[in-house]
C-alpha positions in Angstrom: -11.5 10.6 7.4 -12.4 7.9 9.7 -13.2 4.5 8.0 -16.9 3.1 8.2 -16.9 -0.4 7.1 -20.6 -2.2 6.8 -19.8 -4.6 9.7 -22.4 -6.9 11.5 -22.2 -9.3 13.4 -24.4 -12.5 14.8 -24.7 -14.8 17.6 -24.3 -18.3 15.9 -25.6 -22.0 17.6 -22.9 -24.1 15.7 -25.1 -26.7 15.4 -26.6 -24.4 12.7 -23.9 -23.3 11.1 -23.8 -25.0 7.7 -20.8 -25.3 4.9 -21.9 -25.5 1.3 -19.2 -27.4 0.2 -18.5 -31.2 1.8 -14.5 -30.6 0.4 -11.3 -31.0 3.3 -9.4 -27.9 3.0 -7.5 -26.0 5.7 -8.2 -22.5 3.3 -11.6 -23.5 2.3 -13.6 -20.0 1.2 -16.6 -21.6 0.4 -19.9 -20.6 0.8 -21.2 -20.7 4.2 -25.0 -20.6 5.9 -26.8 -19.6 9.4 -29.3 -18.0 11.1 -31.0 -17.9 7.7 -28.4 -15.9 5.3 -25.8 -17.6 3.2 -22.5 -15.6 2.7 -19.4 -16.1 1.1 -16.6 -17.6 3.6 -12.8 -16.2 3.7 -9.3 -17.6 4.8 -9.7 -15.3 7.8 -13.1 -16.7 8.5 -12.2 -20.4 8.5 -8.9 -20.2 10.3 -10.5 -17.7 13.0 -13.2 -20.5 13.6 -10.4 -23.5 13.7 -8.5 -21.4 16.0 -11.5 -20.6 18.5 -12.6 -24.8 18.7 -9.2 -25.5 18.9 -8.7 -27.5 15.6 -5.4 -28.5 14.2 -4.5 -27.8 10.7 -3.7 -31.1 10.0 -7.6 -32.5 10.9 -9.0 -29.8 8.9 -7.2 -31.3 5.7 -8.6 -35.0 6.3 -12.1 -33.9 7.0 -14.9 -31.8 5.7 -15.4 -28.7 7.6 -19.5 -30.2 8.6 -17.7 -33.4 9.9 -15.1 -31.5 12.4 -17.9 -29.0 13.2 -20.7 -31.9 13.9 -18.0 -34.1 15.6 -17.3 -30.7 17.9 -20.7 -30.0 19.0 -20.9 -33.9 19.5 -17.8 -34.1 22.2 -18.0 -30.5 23.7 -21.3 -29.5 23.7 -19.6 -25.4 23.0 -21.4 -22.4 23.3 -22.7 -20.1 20.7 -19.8 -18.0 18.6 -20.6 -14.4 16.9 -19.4 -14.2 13.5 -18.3 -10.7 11.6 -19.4 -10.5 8.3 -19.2 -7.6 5.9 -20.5 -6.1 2.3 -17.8 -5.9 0.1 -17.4 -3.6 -3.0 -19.2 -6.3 -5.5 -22.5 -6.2 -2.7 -21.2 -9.4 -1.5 -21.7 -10.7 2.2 -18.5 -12.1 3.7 -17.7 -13.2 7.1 -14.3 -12.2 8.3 -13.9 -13.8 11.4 -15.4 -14.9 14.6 -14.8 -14.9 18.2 -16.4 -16.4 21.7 -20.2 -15.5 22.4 -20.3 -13.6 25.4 -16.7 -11.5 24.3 -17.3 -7.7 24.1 -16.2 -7.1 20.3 -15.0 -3.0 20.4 -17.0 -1.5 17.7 -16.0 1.2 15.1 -18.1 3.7 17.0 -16.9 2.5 20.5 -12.9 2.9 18.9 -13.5 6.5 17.7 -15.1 7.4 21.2 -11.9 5.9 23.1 -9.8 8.3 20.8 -11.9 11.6 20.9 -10.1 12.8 23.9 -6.7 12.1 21.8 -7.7 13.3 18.3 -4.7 15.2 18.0 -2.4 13.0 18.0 -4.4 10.8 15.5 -2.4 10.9 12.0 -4.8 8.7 9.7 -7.0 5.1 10.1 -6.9 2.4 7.4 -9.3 -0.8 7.1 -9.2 -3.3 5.2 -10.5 -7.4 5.8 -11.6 -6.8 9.5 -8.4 -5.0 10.5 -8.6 -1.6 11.2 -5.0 0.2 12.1 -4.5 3.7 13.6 -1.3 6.1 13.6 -0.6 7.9 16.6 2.2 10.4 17.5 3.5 10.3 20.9 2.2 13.1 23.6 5.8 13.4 24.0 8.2 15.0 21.6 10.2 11.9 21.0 12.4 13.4 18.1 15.9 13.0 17.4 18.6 13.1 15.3 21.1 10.9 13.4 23.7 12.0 10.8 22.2 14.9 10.7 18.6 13.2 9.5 15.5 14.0 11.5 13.3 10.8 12.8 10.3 11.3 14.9 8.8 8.0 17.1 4.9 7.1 16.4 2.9 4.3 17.2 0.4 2.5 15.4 -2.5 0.0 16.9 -4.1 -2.6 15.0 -7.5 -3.3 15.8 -9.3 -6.8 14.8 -12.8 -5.9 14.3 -14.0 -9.9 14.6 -13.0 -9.7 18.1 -10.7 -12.3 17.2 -8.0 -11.1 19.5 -6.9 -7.8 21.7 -5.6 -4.8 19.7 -1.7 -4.5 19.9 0.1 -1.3 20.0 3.6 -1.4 17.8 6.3 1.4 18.0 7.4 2.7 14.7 10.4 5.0 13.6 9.7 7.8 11.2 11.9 9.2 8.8 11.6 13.1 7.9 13.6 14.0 4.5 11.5 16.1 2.2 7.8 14.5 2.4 9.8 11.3 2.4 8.1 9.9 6.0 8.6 6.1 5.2 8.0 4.4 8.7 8.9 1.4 10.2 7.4 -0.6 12.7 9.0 -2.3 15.6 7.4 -5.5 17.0 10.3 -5.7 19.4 8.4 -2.9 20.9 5.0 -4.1 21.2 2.0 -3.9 23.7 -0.8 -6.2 24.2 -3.6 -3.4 25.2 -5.4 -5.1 28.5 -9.2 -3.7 27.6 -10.9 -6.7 29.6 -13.4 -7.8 26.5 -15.5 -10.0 29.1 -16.8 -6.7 30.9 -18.8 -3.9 29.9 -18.3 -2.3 26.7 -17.8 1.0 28.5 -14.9 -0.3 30.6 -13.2 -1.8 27.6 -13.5 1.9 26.2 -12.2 3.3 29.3 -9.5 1.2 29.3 -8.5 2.2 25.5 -8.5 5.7 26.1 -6.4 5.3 29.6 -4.0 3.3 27.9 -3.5 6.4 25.0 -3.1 8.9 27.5 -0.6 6.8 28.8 1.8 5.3 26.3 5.4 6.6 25.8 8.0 6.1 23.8 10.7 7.3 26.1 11.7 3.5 26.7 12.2 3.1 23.2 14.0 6.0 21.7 17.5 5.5 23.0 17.7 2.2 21.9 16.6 3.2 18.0 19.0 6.6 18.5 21.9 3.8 19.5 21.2 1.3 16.2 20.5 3.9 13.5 23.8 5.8 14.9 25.9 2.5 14.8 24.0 1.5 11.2 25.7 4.8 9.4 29.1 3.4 10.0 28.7 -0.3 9.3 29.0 -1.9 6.6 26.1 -4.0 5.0 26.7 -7.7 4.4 25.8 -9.4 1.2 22.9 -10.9 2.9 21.6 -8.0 4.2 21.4 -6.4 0.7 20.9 -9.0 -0.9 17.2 -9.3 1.3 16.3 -6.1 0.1 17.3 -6.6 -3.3 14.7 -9.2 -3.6 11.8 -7.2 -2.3 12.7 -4.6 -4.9 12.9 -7.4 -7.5 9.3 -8.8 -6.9 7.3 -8.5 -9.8 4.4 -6.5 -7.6 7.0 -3.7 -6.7 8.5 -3.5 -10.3 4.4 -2.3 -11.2 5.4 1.3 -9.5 8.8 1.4 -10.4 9.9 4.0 -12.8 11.6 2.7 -16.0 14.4 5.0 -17.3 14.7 5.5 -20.8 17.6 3.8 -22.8 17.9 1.8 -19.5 17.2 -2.0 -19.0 16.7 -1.3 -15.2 14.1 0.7 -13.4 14.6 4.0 -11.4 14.9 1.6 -8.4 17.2 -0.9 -9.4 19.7 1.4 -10.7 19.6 3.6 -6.9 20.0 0.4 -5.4 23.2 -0.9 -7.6 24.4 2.5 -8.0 25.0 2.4 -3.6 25.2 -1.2 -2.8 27.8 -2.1 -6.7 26.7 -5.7 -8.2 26.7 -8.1 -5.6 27.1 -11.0 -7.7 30.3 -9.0 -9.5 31.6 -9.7 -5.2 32.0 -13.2 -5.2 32.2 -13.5 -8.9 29.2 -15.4 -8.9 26.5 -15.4 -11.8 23.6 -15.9 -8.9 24.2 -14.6 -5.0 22.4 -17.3 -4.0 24.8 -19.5 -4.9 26.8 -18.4 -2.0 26.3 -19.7 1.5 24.2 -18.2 3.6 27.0 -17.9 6.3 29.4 -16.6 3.6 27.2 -13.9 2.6 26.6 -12.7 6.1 30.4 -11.9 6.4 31.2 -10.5 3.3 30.4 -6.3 3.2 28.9 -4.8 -0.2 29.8 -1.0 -0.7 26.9 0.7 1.0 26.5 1.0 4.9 23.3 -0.4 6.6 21.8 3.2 7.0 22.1 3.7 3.2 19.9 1.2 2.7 17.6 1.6 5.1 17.4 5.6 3.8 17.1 3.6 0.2 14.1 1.6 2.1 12.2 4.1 3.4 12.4 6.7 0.7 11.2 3.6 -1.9 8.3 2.9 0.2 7.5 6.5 0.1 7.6 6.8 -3.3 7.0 4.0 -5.1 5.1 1.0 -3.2 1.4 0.7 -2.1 0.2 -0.4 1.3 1.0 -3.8 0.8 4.6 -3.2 -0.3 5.2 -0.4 2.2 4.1 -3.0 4.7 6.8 -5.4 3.5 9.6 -3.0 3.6 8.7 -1.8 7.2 9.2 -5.5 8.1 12.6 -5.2 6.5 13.6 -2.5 8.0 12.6 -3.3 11.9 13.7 -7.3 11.9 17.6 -5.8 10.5 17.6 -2.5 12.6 16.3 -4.8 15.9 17.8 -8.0 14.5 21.7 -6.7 15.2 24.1 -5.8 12.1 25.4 -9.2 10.1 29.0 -7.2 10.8 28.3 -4.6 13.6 31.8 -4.4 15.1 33.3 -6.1 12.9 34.3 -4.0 10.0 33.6 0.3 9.9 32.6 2.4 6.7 32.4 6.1 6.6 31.4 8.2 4.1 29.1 11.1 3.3 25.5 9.8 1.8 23.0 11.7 0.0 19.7 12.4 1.3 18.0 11.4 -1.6 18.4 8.7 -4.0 15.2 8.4 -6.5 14.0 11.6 -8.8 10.9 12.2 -7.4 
């Protein structure tokens, strides 16, 4: 289903746009007041409004936000702003961003009409704090194969609801084991979608849906085919694993983690030690980190790059929310785009399971 946030939004003269609170603070969420309603402020809010009168962080920190605003309007004389502002699930008004006056903000309504014609490629639409994101699959059958493991290429569009800035299409690679679809997205291969927000709302829509029917992956695939090829026979570096290691140690993912009876370590942790050995056991080290960076970027660990990232992706299926699922995507792309720590310099080859967790 198709989210339907409670957005509105309102043409706002700063010169009546009030602060609550007289305190200096580049993250202030205080409460805020115009056009004769008084909602609750966010991070998203006040940086979106430093950005848009061109306010550096360090100013907002020495004065009052009243004092930068009045001292604005005094110098620039600047033009009305439209603010977003939402209920959220306590009944609360918040504002969640704003953007230039005359911009034409794409609406929730005016985003499902640009992707009618190219429902079926939809595959699901979150929201959450003015960010709406869309999955796609390609027109094209973009699949391939790697080791004998099947990956599809999607693409996923996030969408800033404050009109904040343009919606930006991201590439992402999709692993098919089981129901274990884990994706990963690939800002290397990102698009800045042209829908001319100063026009008519109906050209902006026009030029959404134009831009679906057109993008392809075919640019992208080879490339991803090439590094996931080169990742099954290269070893993983200390550092590498080591990165990963510390998302899987955070105390948020260790929440969805499966403890094992008679076990000290959690389903997770044991996967991970059980393919990449004890990396402190190495370099003989009680801490990895007490190994130089450079050091740990040229020693290998037992596992190859693809084992983790099959590790990554099946974890993220399995055992993380959004936000952590998120976070290992972001792992995954910046060492799959990023170039192997010791890609050509040292070969591994062995057989891998396709599994690693007891689902």
């Amino acid at each position: 289903m198709f989210p339907s946030p409670n957005l509105q939004y309102a043409t706002v003269d700063l010169r009546d746009l009030k602060f609550q609170e007289e305190i200096p603070g580049y993250r202030s969420t205080q409460p805020i007041s115009f056009n004769g309603l008084k909602i609750q402020s966010s991070n998203r809010f006040t940086n979106s409004l430093w950005d848009l009168l061109k306010v550096h962080p360090s100013t907002t920190s020495l004065f009052s936000p009243t004092e930068i605003v009045d001292r604005v309007v005094l110098d620039h004389n600047p033009k009305p702003i439209q603010i977003c502002y939402e209920e959220t699930q306590k009944g609360e008004l918040q504002a969640i961003g704003c953007c230039e006056g005359n911009r034409k903000i794409l609406r929730i309504s005016d985003i499902q009409e640009a992707l009618y014609p190219h429902r079926h490629n939809l595959i699901n639409a979150d929201y959450s704090d003015g960010l709406l994101r869309t999955r796609h699959r390609f027109d094209r059958h973009d699949d391939f194969k790697v080791m004998g493991d099947d990956f599809k290429l999607q693409y996923s569009i996030d969408f800033h609801l404050d009109g904040r800035v343009l919606p930006t299409a991201e590439t992402a690679i999709e692993r098919l084991v089981c129901m274990n679809i884990a994706t990963a997205n690939i800002k290397k291969y990102q698009a800045v979608i042209p829908l001319g927000l100063n026009t008519d709302r109906s050209v902006c829509i026009a030029n959404l849906s134009r831009f679906l029917g057109e993008y392809t992956a075919s640019q992208h695939s080879g490339p991803i085919k090439d590094q996931l090829t080169i990742a099954h026979s290269t070893p993983a570096s200390l550092h590498e694993a080591f990165s990963l290691k510390a998302i899987f140690s955070q105390d948020e993912m260790k929440t969805v983690h499966r403890r094992i009876p008679s076990q000290q370590r959690s389903d997770v942790e044991t996967a991970f030690h059980r393919l990449a050995g004890e990396l402190e056991d190495i370099e003989g080290v009680s801490n990895i980190k007490h190994v130089p960076h450079k050091r740990r970027t040229l020693i290998p660990c037992r596992s190859s790059v693809y084992e983790l990232f099959n590790l990554c992706s099946e974890v993220s299926t399995y055992r993380s929310n959004s936000a952590q699922k998120e976070q290992l995507s972001r792992w995954m792309a910046k060492i799959l785009i990023g170039g192997y720590d010791l890609q050509g310099l040292a070969t591994i080859r062995r057989d891998s399971p396709a599994k690693y967790l007891n689902n």
